[in-house]
C-alpha positions as CSV (number, residue, x, y, z in Angstrom):
1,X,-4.2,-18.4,-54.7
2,X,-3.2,-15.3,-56.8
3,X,-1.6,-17.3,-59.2
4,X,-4.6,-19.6,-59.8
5,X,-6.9,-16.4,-60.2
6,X,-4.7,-15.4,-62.7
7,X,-4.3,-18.0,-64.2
8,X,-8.5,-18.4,-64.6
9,X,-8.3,-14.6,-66.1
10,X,-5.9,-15.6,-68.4
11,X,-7.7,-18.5,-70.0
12,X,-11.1,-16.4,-70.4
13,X,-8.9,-13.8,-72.1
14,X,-7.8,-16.6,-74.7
15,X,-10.9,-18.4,-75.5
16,X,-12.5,-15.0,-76.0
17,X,-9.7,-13.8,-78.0
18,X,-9.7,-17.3,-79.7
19,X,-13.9,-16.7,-80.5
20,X,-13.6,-13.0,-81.3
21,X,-10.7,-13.0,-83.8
22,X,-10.1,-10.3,-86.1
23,X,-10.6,-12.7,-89.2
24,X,-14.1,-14.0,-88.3
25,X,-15.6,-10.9,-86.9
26,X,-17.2,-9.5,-89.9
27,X,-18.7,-12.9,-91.0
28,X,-20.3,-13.7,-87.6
29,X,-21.9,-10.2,-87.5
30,X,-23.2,-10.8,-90.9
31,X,-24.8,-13.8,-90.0
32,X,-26.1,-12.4,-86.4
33,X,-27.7,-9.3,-88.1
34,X,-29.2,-11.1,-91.3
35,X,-30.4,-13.9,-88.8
36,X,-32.5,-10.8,-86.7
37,X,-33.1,-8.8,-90.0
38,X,-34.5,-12.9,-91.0
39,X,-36.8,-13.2,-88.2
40,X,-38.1,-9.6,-87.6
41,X,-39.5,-9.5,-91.5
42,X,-40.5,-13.2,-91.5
43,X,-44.0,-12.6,-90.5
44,X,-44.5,-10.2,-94.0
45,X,-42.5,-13.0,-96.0
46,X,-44.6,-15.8,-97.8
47,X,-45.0,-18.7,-96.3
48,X,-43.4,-21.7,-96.9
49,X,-40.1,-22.9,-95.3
50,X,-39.2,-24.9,-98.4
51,X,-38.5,-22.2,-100.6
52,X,-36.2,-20.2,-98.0
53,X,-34.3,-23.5,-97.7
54,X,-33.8,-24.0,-101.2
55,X,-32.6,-20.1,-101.7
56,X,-30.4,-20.5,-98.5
57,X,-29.0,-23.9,-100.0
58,X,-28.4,-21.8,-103.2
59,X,-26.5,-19.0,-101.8
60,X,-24.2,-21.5,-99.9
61,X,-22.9,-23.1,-103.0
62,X,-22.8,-19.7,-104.8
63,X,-20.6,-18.7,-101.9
64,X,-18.0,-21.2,-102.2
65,X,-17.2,-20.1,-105.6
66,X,-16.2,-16.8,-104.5
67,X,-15.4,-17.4,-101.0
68,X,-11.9,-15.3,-101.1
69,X,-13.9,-12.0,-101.9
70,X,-14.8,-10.6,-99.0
71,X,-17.7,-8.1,-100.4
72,X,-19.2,-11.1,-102.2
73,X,-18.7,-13.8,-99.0
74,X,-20.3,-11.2,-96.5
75,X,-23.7,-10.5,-99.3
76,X,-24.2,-14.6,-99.5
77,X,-23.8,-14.7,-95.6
78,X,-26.1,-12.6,-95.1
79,X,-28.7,-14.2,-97.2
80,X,-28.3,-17.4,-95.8
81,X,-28.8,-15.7,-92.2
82,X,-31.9,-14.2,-93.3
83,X,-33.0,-17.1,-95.3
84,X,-32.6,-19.1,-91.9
85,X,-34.0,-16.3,-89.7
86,X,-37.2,-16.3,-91.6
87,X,-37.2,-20.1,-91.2
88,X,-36.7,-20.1,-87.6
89,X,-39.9,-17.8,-87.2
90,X,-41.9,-19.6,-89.2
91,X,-41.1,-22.7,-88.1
92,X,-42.2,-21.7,-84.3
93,X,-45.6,-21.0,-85.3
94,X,-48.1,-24.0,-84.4
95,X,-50.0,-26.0,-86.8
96,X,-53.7,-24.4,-87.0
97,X,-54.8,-27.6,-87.7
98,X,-58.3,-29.6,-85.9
99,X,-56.1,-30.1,-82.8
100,X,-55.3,-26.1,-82.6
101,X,-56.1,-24.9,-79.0
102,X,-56.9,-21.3,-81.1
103,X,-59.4,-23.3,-83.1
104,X,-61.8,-24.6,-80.8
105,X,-64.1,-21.8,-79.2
106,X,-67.9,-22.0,-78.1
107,X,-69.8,-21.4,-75.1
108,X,-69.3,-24.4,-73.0
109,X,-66.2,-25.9,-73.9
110,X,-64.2,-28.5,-71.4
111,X,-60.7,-28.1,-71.3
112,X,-58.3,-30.3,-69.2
113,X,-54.6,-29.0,-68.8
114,X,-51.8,-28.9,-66.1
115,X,-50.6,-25.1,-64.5
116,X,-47.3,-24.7,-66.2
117,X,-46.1,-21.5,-65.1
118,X,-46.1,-19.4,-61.3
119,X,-49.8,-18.4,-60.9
120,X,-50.0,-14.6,-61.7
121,X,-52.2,-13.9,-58.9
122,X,-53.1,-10.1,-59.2
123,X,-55.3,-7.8,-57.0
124,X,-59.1,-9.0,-58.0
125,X,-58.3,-12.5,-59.8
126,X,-55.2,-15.3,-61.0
127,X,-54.2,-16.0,-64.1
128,X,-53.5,-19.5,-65.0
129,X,-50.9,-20.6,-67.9
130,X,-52.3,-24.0,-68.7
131,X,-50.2,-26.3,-71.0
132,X,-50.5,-30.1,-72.0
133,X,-54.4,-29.4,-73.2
134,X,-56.5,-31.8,-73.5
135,X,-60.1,-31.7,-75.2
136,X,-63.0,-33.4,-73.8
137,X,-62.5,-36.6,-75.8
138,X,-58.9,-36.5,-74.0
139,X,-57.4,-35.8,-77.6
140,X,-54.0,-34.0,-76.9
141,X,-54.7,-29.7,-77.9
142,X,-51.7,-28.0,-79.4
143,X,-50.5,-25.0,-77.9
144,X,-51.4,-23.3,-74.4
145,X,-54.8,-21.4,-72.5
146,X,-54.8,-18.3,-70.2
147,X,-57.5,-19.0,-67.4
148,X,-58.5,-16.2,-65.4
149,X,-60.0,-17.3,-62.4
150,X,-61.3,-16.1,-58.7
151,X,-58.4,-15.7,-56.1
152,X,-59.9,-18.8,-54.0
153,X,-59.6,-21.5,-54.1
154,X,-55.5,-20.7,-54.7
155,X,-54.1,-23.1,-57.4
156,X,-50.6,-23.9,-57.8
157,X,-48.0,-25.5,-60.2
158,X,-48.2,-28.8,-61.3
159,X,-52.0,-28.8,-60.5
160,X,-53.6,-30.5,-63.3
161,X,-57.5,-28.3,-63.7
162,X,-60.3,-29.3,-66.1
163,X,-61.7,-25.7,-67.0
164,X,-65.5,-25.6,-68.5
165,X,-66.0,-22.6,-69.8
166,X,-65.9,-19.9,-72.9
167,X,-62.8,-20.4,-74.5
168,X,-62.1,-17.7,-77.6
169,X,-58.8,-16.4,-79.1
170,X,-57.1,-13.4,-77.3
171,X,-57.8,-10.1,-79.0
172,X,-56.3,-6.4,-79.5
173,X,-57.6,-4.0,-77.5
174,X,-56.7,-0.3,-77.4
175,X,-53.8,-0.2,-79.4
176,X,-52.0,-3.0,-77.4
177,X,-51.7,-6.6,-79.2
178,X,-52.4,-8.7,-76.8
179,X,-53.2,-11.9,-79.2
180,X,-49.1,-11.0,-80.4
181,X,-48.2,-10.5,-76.6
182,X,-49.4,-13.8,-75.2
183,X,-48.5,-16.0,-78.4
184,X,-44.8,-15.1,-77.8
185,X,-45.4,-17.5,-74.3
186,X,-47.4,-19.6,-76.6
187,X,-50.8,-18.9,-75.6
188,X,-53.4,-18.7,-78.2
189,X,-56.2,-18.8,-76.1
190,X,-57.7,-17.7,-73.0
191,X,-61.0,-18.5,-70.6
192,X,-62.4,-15.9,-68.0
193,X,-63.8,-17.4,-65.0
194,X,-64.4,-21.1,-66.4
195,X,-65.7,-23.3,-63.7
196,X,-62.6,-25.3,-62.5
197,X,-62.2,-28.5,-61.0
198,X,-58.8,-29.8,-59.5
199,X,-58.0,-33.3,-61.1
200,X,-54.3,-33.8,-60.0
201,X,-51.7,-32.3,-57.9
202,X,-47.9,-32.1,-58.1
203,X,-47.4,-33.0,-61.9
204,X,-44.7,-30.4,-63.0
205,X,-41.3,-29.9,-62.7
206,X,-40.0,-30.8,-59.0
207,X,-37.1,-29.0,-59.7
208,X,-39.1,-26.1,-61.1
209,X,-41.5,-26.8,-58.0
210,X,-38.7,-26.5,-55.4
211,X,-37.7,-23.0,-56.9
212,X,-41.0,-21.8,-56.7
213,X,-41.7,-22.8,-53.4
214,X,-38.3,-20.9,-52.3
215,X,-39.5,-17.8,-54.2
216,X,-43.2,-18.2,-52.3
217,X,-40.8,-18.0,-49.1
218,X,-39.2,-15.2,-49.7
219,X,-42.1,-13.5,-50.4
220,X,-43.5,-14.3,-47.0
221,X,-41.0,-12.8,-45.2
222,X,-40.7,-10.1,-47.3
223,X,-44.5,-9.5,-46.5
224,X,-43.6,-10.1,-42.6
225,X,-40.8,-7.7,-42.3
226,X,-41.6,-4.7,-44.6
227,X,-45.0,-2.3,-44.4
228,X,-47.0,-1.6,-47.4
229,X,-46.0,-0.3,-50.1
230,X,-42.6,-0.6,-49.3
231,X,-43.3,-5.0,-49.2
232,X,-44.6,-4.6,-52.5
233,X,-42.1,-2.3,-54.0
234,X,-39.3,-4.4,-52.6
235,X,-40.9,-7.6,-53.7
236,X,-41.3,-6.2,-57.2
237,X,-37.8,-5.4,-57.6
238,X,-36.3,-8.2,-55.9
239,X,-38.6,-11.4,-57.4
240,X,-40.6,-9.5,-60.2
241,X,-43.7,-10.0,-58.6
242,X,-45.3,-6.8,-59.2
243,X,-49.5,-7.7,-58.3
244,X,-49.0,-5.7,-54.8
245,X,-48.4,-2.2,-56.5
246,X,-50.8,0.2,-55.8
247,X,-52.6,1.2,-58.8
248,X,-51.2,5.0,-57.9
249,X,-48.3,4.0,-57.6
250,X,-47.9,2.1,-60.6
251,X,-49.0,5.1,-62.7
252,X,-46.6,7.5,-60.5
253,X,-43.4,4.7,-61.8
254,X,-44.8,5.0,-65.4
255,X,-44.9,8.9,-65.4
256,X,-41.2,9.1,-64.0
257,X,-39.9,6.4,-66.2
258,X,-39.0,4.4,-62.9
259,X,-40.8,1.4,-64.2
260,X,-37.2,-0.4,-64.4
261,X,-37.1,-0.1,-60.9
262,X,-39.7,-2.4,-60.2
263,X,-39.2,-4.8,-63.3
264,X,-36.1,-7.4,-63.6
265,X,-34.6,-5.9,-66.7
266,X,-31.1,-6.4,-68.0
267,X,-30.0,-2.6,-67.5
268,X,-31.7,-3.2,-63.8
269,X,-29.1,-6.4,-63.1
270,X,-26.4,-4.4,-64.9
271,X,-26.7,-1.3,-62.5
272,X,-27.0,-3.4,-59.5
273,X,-23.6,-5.3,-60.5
274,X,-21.8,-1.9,-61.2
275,X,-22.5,-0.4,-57.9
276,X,-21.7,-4.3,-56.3
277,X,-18.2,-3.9,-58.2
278,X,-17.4,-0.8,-57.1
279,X,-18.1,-1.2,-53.4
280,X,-16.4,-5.4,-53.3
281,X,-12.7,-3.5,-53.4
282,X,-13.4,-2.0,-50.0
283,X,-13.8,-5.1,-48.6
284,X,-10.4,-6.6,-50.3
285,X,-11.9,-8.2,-53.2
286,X,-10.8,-6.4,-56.8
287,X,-12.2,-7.4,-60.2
288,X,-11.0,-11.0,-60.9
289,X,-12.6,-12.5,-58.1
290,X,-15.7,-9.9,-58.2
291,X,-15.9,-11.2,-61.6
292,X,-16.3,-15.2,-60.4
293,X,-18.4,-14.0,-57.3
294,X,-20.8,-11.7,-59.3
295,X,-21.2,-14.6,-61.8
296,X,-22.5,-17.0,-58.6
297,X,-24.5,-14.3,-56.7
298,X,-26.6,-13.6,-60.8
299,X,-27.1,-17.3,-60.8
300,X,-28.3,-17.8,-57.7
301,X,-30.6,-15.0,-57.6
302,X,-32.0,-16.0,-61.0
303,X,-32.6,-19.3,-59.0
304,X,-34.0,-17.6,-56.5
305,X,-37.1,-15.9,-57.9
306,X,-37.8,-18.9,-60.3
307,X,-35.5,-19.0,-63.7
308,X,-38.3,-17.0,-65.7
309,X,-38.3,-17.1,-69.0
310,X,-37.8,-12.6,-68.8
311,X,-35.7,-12.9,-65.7
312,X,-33.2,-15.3,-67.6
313,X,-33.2,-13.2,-70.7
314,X,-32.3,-9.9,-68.6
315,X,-30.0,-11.8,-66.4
316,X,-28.0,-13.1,-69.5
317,X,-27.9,-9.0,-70.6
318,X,-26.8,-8.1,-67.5
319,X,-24.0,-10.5,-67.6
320,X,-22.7,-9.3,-70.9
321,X,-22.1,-6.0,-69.6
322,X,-20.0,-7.7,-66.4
323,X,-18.3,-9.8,-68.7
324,X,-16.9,-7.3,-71.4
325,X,-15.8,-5.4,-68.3
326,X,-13.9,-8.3,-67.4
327,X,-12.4,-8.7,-70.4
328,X,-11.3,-5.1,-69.8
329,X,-11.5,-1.9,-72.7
330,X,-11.3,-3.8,-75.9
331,X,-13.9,-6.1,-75.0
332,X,-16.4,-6.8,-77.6
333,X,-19.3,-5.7,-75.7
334,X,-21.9,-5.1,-78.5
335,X,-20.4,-8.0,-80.4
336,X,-21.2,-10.0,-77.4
337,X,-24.4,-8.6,-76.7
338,X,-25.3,-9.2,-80.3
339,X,-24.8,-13.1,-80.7
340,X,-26.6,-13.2,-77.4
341,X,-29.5,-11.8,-78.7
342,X,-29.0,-14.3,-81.4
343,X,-29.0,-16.7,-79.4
344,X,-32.3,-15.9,-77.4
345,X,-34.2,-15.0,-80.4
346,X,-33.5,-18.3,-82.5
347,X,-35.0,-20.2,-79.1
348,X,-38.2,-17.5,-78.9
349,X,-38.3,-15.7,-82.1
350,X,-41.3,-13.7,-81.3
351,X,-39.4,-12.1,-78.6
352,X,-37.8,-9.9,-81.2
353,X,-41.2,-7.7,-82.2
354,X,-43.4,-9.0,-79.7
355,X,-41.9,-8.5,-75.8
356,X,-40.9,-5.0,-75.3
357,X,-38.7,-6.2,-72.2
358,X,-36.4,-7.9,-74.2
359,X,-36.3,-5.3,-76.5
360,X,-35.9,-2.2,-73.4
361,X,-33.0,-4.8,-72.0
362,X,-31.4,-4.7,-75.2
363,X,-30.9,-1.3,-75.6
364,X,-30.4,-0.4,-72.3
365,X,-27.3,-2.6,-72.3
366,X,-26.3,-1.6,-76.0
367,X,-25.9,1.8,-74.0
368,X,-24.6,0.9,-71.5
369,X,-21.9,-0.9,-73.6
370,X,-21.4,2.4,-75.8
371,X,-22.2,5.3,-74.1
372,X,-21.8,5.0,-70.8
373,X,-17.7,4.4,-70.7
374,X,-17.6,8.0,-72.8
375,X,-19.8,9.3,-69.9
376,X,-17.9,8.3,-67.6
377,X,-14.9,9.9,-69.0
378,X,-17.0,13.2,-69.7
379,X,-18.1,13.2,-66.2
380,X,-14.8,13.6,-64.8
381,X,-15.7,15.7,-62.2
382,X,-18.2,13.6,-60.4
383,X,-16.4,11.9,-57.6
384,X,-15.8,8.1,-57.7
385,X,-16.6,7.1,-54.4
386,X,-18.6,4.3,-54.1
387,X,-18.9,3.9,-57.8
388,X,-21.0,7.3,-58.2
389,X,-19.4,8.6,-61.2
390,X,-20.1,5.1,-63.0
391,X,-23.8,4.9,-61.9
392,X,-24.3,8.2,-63.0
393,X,-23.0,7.6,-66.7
394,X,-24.4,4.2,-66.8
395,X,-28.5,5.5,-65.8
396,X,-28.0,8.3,-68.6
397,X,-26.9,6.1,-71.1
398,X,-29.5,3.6,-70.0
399,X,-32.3,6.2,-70.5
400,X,-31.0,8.0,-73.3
401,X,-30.8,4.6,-75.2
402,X,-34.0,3.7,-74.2
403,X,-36.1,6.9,-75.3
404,X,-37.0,6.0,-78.6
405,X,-38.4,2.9,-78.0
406,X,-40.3,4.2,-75.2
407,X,-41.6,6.8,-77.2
408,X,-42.5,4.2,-80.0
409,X,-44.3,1.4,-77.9
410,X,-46.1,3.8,-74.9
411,X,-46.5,7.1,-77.3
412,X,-45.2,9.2,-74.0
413,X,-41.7,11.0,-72.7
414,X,-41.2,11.3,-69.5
415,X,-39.5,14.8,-69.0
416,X,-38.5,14.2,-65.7
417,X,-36.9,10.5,-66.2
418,X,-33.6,11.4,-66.5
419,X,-33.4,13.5,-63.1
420,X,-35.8,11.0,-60.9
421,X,-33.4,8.3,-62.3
422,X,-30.4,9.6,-61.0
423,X,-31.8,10.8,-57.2
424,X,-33.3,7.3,-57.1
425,X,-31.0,5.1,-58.4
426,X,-28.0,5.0,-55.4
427,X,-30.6,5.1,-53.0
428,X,-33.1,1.9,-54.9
429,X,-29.0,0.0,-55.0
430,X,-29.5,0.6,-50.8
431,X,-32.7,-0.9,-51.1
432,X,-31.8,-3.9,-53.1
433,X,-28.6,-4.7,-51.0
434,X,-29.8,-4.2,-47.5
435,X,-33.0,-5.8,-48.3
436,X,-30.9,-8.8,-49.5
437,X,-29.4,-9.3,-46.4
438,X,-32.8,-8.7,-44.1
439,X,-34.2,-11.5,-46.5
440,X,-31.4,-13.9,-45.4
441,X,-30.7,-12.6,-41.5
442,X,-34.0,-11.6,-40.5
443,X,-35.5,-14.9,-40.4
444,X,-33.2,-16.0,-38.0
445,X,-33.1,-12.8,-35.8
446,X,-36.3,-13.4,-34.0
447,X,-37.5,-10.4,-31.9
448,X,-35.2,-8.4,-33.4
449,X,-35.7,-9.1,-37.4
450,X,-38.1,-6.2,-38.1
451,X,-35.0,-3.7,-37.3
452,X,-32.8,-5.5,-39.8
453,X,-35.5,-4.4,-42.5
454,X,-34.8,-0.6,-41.5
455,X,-32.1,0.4,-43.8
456,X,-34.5,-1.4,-46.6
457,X,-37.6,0.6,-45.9
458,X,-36.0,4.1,-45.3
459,X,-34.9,3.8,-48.9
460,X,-38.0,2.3,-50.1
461,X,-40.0,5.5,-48.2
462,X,-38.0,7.7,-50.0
463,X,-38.2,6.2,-53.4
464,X,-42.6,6.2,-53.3
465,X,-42.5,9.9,-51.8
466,X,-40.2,11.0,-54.6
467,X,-42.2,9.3,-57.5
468,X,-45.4,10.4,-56.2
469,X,-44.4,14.2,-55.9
470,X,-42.6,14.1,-59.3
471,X,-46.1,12.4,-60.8
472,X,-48.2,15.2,-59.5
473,X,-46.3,18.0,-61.6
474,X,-47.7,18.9,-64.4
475,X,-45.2,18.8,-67.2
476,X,-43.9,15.3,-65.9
477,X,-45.0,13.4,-69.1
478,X,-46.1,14.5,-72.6
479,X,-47.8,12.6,-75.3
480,X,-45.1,11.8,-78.4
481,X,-45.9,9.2,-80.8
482,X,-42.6,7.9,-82.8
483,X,-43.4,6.0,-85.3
484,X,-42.1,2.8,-85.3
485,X,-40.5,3.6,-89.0
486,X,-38.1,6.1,-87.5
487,X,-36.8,4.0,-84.6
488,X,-34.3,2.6,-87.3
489,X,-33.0,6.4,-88.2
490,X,-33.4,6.9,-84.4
491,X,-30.9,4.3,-83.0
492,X,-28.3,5.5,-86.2
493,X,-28.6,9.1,-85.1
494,X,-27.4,7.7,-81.5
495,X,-24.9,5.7,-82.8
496,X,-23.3,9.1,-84.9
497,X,-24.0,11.0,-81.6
498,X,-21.7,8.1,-79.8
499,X,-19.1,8.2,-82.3
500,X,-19.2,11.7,-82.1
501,X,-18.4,12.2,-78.3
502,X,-15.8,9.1,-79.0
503,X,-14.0,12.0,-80.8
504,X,-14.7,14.7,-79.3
505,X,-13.4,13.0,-75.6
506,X,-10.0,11.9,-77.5
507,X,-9.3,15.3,-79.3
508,X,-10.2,17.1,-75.7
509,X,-8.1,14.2,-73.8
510,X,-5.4,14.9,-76.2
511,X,-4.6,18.9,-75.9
512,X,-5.1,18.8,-72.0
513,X,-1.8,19.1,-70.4
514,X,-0.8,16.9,-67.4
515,X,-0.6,19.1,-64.5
């Protein structure tokens, strides 16, 4: 058994040192940072995907004259990445032609479309993704609708509605671009509180269907076994289902900077699989087979609350961070993390400027990545018991990396963040982990489930009575606006400060004598 373990090491080592080679590193990173350099200026650049084709078809050609000099190969790369970066944006944007769901506005328009997404059912109302459109004529719409409807009658997925109502183009509103927020889910329009009539049932996914169902499960006995908030805190951090959260609270999580808590992000997943690796040795299993069990227990949670399109995206972050691990100390973590975000952006380009998660996930892990194994090593002192030391260096670097872009999308800092982070983090890991096992056990224990829930909710308690009392002082949060100019200069000071402490570690490391 030992032998076919390492024999499955062995063969990731070689296909990653077979895709990471010395040779084609700096032409892959060309092409992954002109691709995102592509797509992130593409909606200032001129439209007209013929022209970026021609330019890109150009600089390929140019580039096989010269394709021994490196300076020269790298420059063409990287206007052929751009060149298709700009493309791939551009391309994604629908046709605002007659048939344009954005287009067709007025005060009693009749819509018919199927639920294509989990029901977003909030406190006072449900919001409906509606896809496959259909105008009254039964013409075929492009593009998608946000209904926001009563609570009852509940609708689910799959159920096909025929919505008569105002239907208008979302719009900014205080500061927030909510037109750029919903278009990146392809929404270009929305309806509040159309009259709805239910045409069909069961016409989406089954698979999709099946997952959802599990997810509406769990949620039940999540409901059954935990109090409120605790339910709703657990529920949010477990399935992303975050409609339960006290309005208080919600603010309190905001003021700390605990918001990750209660959000699937990809420094979230990352944590949790730390700690997970830390603790499996304990129980005889070390970090090859963590590595294969970790990589089953993502995926099947990911199942679990539904495959969301966010979810997927942090869950794939996450990952990186166990795989370069894996790979051991010359993995190439940010390389990795790079062609994944590659990857997810040429499927969803808007995700790059427009969703903030992916862009909090992709820092946190960039940290995570870079700073926190120099942590780590700074904070030798810190014991290593259950993985403490490395949870402790991996939530700094998570919130140090994440600073400026908090301060440039929510104009606030949270001065307490780093401190409510670290007494809350080991404690929300309990939470997670024993709530895990309550979801799976407690169904089954009859009379005695709710005390399997315990060792969930005494973490939970202490998690809302912590972010409440830090909320209340008065110098939790101040206002600071970043501008989104300097978040370049920002993320290049961190990277100098990283290097910096790269040094600094080796020069201490190298003058302290053994004992």
């Amino acid at each position: 058994m030992e032998q076919g373990n390492h024999a499955q090491s062995s063969a990731v080592r070689r296909i990653a040192a077979l895709v990471f080679r010395l040779k084609t590193l700096d032409s892959a990173l060309a092409v992954g940072v002109g691709f995102l350099c592509g797509v992130f200026l593409a909606p200032a650049a001129t439209p007209g995907p013929f022209r970026y084709f021609v330019l890109a078809l150009a600089a390929m050609v140019l580039s096989a004259w010269w394709w021994n000099n490196r300076t020269v190969r790298i420059a063409f790369l990287l206007v052929i990445a751009l060149c298709a970066g700009v493309w791939r944006y551009q391309a994604s944007l629908p046709a605002r032609g007659p048939s344009f769901i954005g287009n067709i506005q007025g005060g009693e328009v009749a819509v018919t479309g199927t639920v294509v997404a989990e029901p977003d059912v909030r406190l006072g109302n449900t919001k409906l993704t509606l896809g496959r459109l259909l105008d009254q004529k039964g013409n075929p719409l492009q593009g998608r609708m946000l209904a926001t409807v009563r609570l009852y009658p509940e609708y689910r997925y799959g159920d096909v509605l025929r919505v008569t109502g105002a239907v208008k183009p979302p719009e900014p509103f205080d500061d927030f671009a909510y037109d750029r927020y919903l278009a990146r889910s392809g929404i270009f329009a929305v309806s509040y509180y159309p009259a709805v009539e239910l045409v069909a049932q069961g016409q989406g996914n089954p698979a999709y269907a099946a997952l959802l169902a599990v997810k509406s499960r769990a949620q039940r006995v999540i409901n059954h076994g935990l109090p409120e908030p605790s339910a709703s805190i657990f529920s949010a951090m477990l399935l992303g289902s975050r409609q339960g959260l006290p309005p208080e609270l919600v603010t309190a999580f905001n003021v700390t900077g605990l918001t990750h808590l209660v959000a699937i992000s990809g420094a979230q997943i990352a944590l949790l699989i730390s700690l997970v690796s830390a603790v499996l040795p304990y129980f005889g299993i070390h970090r090859r087979r963590a590595f294969y069990l970790l990589t089953a227990l993502l995926v099947a949670y990911l199942a679990l609350i539904g495959l969301p399109a966010s979810a997927v995206r942090a869950g794939v972050m996450g990952w990186l961070a166990l795989f370069s691990y894996h790979l051991g100390r010359r993995a190439p973590g940010m390389r990795l993390l790079l062609y994944a975000a590659v990857a997810m952006v040429a499927v969803n380009p808007r995700i790059l400027r427009d969703d903030v998660g992916f862009q909090l996930s992709f820092a946190a892990v960039a940290g995570l990545l870079t700073l926190s194994p120099l942590l780590e090593r700074a904070f030798s002192r810190v014991p290593e018991f259950f993985g403490l030391r490395t949870a402790l260096a991996m939530t700094v670097a998570a919130n140090i990396f994440t600073l400026p872009l908090i301060a440039a999308q929510f104009q606030r800092l949270s001065v307490i963040s780093l401190l409510a982070n670290i007494l809350v983090f080991p404690v929300s890991a309990v939470a997670m982990v024993a709530g895990l096992f309550g979801l799976l056990v407690a169904p089954w224990a009859g009379s005695l489930g709710w005390a399997l829930w315990l060792p969930t909710h005494a973490p939970l308690a202490y998690l809302t009575a912590l972010a409440l009392w830090f909320s209340r002082l008065p110098f939790a949060q101040v206002t600071l606006s970043l501008p989104r100019l300097l978040l370049v200069p920002s993320y290049f000071a961190l990277a100098l400060g990283v290097r910096w402490l790269r040094r600094w570690l080796q020069e201490k490391e190298r003058y302290v004598l053994p004992a």
